[in-house]
BADREN-186217 format. One record per residue (C-alpha): z, y negated, x. Coordinates in steps of 0.5 Angstrom, whole numbers, plus 500, padded with zeros to 3 digits. Layout:
N
ZYX...
//
This chain:
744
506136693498134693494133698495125697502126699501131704496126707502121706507123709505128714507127720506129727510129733504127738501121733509120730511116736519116733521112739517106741517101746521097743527101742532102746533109748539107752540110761536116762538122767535128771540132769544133763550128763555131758555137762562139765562140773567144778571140782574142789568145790569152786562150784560153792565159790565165786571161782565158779562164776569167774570161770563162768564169765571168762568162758562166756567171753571167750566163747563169744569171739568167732573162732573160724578155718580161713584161708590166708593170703602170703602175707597171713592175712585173712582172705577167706573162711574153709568151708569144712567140717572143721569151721563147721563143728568150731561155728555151727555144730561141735557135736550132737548136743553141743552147738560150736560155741558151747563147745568153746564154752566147755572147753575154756571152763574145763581148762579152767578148772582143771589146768588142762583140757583135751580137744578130742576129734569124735568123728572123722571122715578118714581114720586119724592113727593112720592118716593125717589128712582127714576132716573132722565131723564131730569133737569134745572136750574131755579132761586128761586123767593119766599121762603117758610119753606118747599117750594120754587118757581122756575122761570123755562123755560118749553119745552112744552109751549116754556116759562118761568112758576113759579112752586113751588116744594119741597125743598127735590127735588130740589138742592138749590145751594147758591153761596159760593162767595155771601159775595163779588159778591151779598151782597147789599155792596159787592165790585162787587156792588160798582163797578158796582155802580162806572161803572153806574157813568162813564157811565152816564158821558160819555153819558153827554160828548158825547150828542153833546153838544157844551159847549161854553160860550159866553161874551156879551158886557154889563152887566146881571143884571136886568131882562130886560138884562136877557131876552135880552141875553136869546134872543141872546142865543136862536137866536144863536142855532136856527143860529146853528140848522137851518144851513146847515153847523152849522154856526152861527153869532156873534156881533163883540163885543161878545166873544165865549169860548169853553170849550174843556176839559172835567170835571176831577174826580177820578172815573177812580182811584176808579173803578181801585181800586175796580176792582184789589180788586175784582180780589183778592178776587174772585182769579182771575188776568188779566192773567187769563182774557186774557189768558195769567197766568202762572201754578201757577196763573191757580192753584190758580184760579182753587183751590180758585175760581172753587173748592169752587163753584163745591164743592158746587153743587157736594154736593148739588146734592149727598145731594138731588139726592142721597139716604141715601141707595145709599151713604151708598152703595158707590154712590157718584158725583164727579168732575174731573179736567184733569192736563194735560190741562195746561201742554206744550208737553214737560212738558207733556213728562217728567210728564208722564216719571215719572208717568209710571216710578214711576207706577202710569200710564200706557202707555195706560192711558198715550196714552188716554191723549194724545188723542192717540189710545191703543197700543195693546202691553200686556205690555201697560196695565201692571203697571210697570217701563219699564226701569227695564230689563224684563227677558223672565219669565216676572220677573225683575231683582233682580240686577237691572242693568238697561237696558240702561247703564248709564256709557255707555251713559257717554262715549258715549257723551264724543267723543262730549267733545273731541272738548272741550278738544281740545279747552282747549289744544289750550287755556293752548298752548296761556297761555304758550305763553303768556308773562304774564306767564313769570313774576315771580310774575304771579300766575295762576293754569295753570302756572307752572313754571318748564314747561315755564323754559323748553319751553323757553330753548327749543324755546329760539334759536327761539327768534327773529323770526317773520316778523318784518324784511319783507315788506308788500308783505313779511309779506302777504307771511308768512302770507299765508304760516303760514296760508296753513301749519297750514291748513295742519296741523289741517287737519291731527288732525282732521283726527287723531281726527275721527280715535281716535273717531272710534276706541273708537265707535268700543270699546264701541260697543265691551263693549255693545256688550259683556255686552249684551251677559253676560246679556243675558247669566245671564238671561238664566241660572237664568231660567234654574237655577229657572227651575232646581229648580222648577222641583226639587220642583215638585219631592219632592212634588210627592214624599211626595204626593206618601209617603202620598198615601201610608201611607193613603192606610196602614191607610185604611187596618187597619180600614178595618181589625180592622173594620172586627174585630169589626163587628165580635165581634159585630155579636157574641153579636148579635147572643147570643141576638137573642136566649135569651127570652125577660126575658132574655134579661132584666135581662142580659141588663146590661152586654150586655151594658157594652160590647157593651160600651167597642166595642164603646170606643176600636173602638174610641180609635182605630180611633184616635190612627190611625188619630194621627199616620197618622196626625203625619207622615202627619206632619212630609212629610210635613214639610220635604217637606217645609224645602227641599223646602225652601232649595232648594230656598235658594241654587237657589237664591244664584246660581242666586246672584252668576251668577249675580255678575259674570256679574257684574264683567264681565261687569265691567271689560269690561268698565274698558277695555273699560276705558283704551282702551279710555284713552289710545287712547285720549293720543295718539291722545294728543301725535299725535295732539303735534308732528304735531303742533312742526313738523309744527312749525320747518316747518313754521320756514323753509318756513320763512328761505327761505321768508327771503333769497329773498331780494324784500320781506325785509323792506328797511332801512332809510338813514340818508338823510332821503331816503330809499335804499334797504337792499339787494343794500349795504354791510351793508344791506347784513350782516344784512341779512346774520346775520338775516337769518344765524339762519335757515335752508336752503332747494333750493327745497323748496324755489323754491316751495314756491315761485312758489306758492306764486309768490315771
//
């Protein structure tokens, strides 16, 4: 558009002025008229948000015109104006699934509802096939045998009219739940009836009423002192009424009692009561209300409450909307609820999992849920497991290995349990360290008795280490050394550890890698086997095609030449007839018919001679050709079966090798992780050998005077010292490393 036209015809909301004065615009109002409202006061009660949340939900399922298949099943969505007013546009204030919302709530509230077609292409008192442009939902106010009377909002005059239509055109919706929401004595009625009674006394308790009493100091008996005291009460609120402050006077001999409590009853009890039991006869908890229910309590409310009331003006409106031609056709209106709208991400992920797996889904249609735009993948839009292996032919395997190795995940979450293992190892150490262990009568499955007497007559020479001879500055001195060398020495299993894990990563990828290439190689020759066979197919079928040319050119020249042959035996006859007289000829009929007869069964009889001979060797190629054919399959689905197996036991054995090179390597690194621990045991004895040679670090011995001498300042203490070390080894350089490094 140039910028001539753009100036033209551009338009401005502010400047446009679409209604001006002149028009008429018809009665305007504060607040939208076609609105629906409660009656009864159920809009002062929580009825109104029951019905509220009911019609929401309802409102929220699609409501659609399809096109059913023979079986009823959905197929596809009409698109008229009917689907048209039920999903985008019900009428000019209303889009479809308020509409749907008006209706359910007037259903509810009134007991009935009447779905009134507003515009239509072809008049419906005279026609039944007409297509309805616009509709509302009135509320029925007079009933008559073939007539109703609608209260309906009419968009021209901008108010509501009552019109009377007939009961064919209009969808009369009861609602199904009338026995416990609008029965005069319904539980909802006594409900509300118990609400109307709270209410009015909580109006009465919050009036401003003070509720006092007041004792005045004689008695009311006759009238005189009755109308004694009305005058004092009178004076009393005129005091209060007339006050600034509300203060009042009284006689010092009067009292004043205030009723401060308010009057008690059972109607909270009651309305309790009423209320749990409108919720379980509607299907409805206090879950739902707020928001809160559970899967289950969803799919119940949904089944018992919103099924029932859909079901009613679904059918309704196929009953009067609907030919009997257009439902014998296949037309129908049906309701569709999303089941992925009260499913977490997660569950979502797992449900659609089994879905695309199990073929009911594509991953497109799965996309379209997520709210995900269509891949353009061609395998998207394909019905089928993609965790089944595809080959380039576009055919599953028929072994149905599947393409991500079960065994192969197995092992690979096993470097993770190698820490458990290690755990368990340190664990079964404590068990064979324990004491407990060492008593006869203990039984335990990790307790064996043969192992613990050759722990103990190997370690047995060890009995008696410890720091129980050290002093505190001893005892920190062991502790620190024990603790630095088993530092070291876990650091170097777990350096062992990672190096056993890479080299059980590298074989597992050896393992993959070498299925792999055994699946890639399996498929290759199963194409070239099927192509091998394909082309030995088209062969044979050329050839039976080529013999069957043949046979039918040989069949051609022998009807040619029997044709020949007939036609000159016909031409004989033909020219004996042509020189005799008409006397003759009917005196001599009956001999030219006979011959005539005779050449038209020879000639029948040689034509199905030559049909019998050319259907029987059509016959017999044919058949030659399907049994090569099926032949041919049979040796090419044992070839791919024997391929196949050959993989399978390829692939087998390299997870067996794989299995052992593993296996083999855990022991290894158990082998290793023990030599270290009894390396840094026989280590931490040494290094305690020499803590025990330096005097300052042994605990002092007691007198009998009761003081303390040191063990290394008597001969006594010496030999207990020389005795107590005599069993370790000595090593000056070490001593006199550990001692620079721990300051003894």
């Amino acid at each position: 558009m140039g910028l001539t036209d753009r100036l033209k015809h551009a338009w401005n909301a502010f400047q446009g002025n679409p209604t001006p004065a002149s028009v008429n615009t018809g009665p305007s109002f504060f607040y939208r008229p076609d609105r629906p409202r409660l009656s009864r006061g159920n809009d002062r009660s929580l009825v109104a948000a029951i019905f509220n949340r009911i019609a929401m939900d309802s409102a929220a399922l699609d409501i659609e015109h399809v096109q059913l298949d023979a079986e009823k099943r959905y197929i596809a969505t009409i698109n008229s104006g009917l689907n048209n007013c039920l999903t985008l546009e019900a009428n000019i204030d209303q889009t479809g699934r308020a509409f749907i919302q008006d209706v359910v709530f007037l259903m509810l509230d009134k007991g009935n509802v009447a779905i009134v077609p507003t515009d239509t292409d072809v008049s419906p008192v005279h026609s039944g096939g007409y297509d309805i442009i616009s509709m509302r939902a009135g509320e029925v106010v007079e009933w008559y045998p073939q007539f109703v009377k609608v209260r309906l909002y009419n968009e021209k005059t901008g108010q509501k009219s009552e019109q009377t239509f007939p009961k064919k055109m209009v969808g009369i919706v009861e609602n199904p739940l009338y026995a416990t929401i609008n029965e005069p004595n319904s539980t909802l009625q006594r409900l509300m009836r118990k609400l109307v009674l709270i209410d009015a006394v909580d109006e009465e308790t919050g009036s401003g009423k003070l509720n006092i009493i007041v004792q005045l100091p004689y008695i009311i008996k006759t009238d005189a002192r009755k109308q004694q005291a009305e005058s004092r009460r009178k004076d009393i609120e005129d005091q209060l009424r007339n006050s600034k402050y509300g203060v009042a006077y009284t006689d010092g001999t009067e009292k004043v009692m205030q009723l401060n409590r308010p009057l008690e009853n059972d109607l909270m009890a009651q309305i309790e009561y009423l209320t749990n039991m409108l919720y379980a006869q509607l299907g409805i908890t206090a879950a739902v209300m707020n928001g809160t229910a559970s899967e289950e309590e969803m799919q119940n409310y949904y089944s018992r409450t919103i099924e029932p009331i859909l079901s009613a003006v679904t059918d309704e409106m196929k009953r009067k909307f609907l030919t009997k031609n257009a439902r014998t056709r296949g037309q129908s209106i049906k309701y569709f609820r999303d089941p992925f709208k009260l499913i977490t991400i997660s569950g979502i992920a797992e449900i659609g999992d089994t879905l695309t797996r199990n073929e009911v889904l594509t991953s497109n249609e799965l996309r379209q849920i997520l709210g995900l735009k269509p891949s353009d993948n061609p395998r998207a839009d394909e019905l089928v497991n993609k965790n089944m292996p595809v080959d380039d032919l576009g055919l599953q395997n028929e072994a149905g290995m599947p393409a991500v190795n079960p065994q192969a995940d197995y092992e690979e979450m096993g470097g993770e349990l190698d820490n458990v293992d290690a755990q368990l190892d340190e664990l079964e150490n404590m068990l064979t360290h324990s004491q407990i262990l060492a008593h006869k009568q203990y039984a335990s499955p990790y307790y064996d008795p043969q192992k613990a007497h050759e722990y103990y007559m190997k370690n047995r020479e060890l009995k008696g280490r410890g720091t129980s001879g050290l002093n505190e500055e001893g005892k920190f001195t062991a502790n620190a050394v024990k603790e630095a060398l088993y530092k070291e020495r876990d650091d170097k299993i777990q350096s062992h550890q990672n190096q056993t894990n890479e080299a059980i990563e590298k074989s597992r990828d050896q393992m993959r890698s070498s299925i792999e290439a055994g699946n890639k190689q399996t498929s290759a020759t199963v194409r070239s086997n099927t192509n091998q066979m394909n082309t030995e197919i088209s062969n044979n079928t050329d050839q039976m095609n080529s013999a069957l040319e043949q046979e039918r050119t040989n069949v051609k020249n022998r009807i040619k030449a029997a044709s020949r042959q007939m036609s000159t035996q016909i031409s004989s006859l033909q020219e004996q007839l042509s020189k005799m007289g008409p006397n003759q000829r009917k005196a001599r009929k009956a001999e030219f018919q006979a011959k005539i007869d005779k050449l038209r069964q020879e000639n029948e009889d040689q034509r199905d001679e030559l049909n019998a001979a050319y259907s029987e060797f059509s016959g017999e190629k044919r058949s030659e050709n399907k049994k090569t054919t099926a032949d041919l399959r049979e040796k090419n689905t044992e070839k791919n079966a024997a391929v196949r197996e050959s993989n399978k036991e390829n692939a087998d054995k390299d997870r067996d090798k794989h299995a052992k090179d593993k296996s083999k390597l855990k022991e290894e690194h158990t082998t290793k992780k023990k030599d270290l621990k009894e390396e840094y045991d026989e280590k931490y004895e040494e290094e305690l050998a020499k803590i025990y040679q330096n005097s300052n670090l042994l605990k002092q011995e007691k007198t009998k005077s009761g003081g303390s001498k040191s063990s290394g300042s008597t001969k006594s203490s010496k030999s207990s010292a020389a005795k107590r070390t005599s069993n370790y080894k000595r090593s000056g350089s070490k001593v006199k490393a550990i001692r620079k490094k721990y300051g003894v």
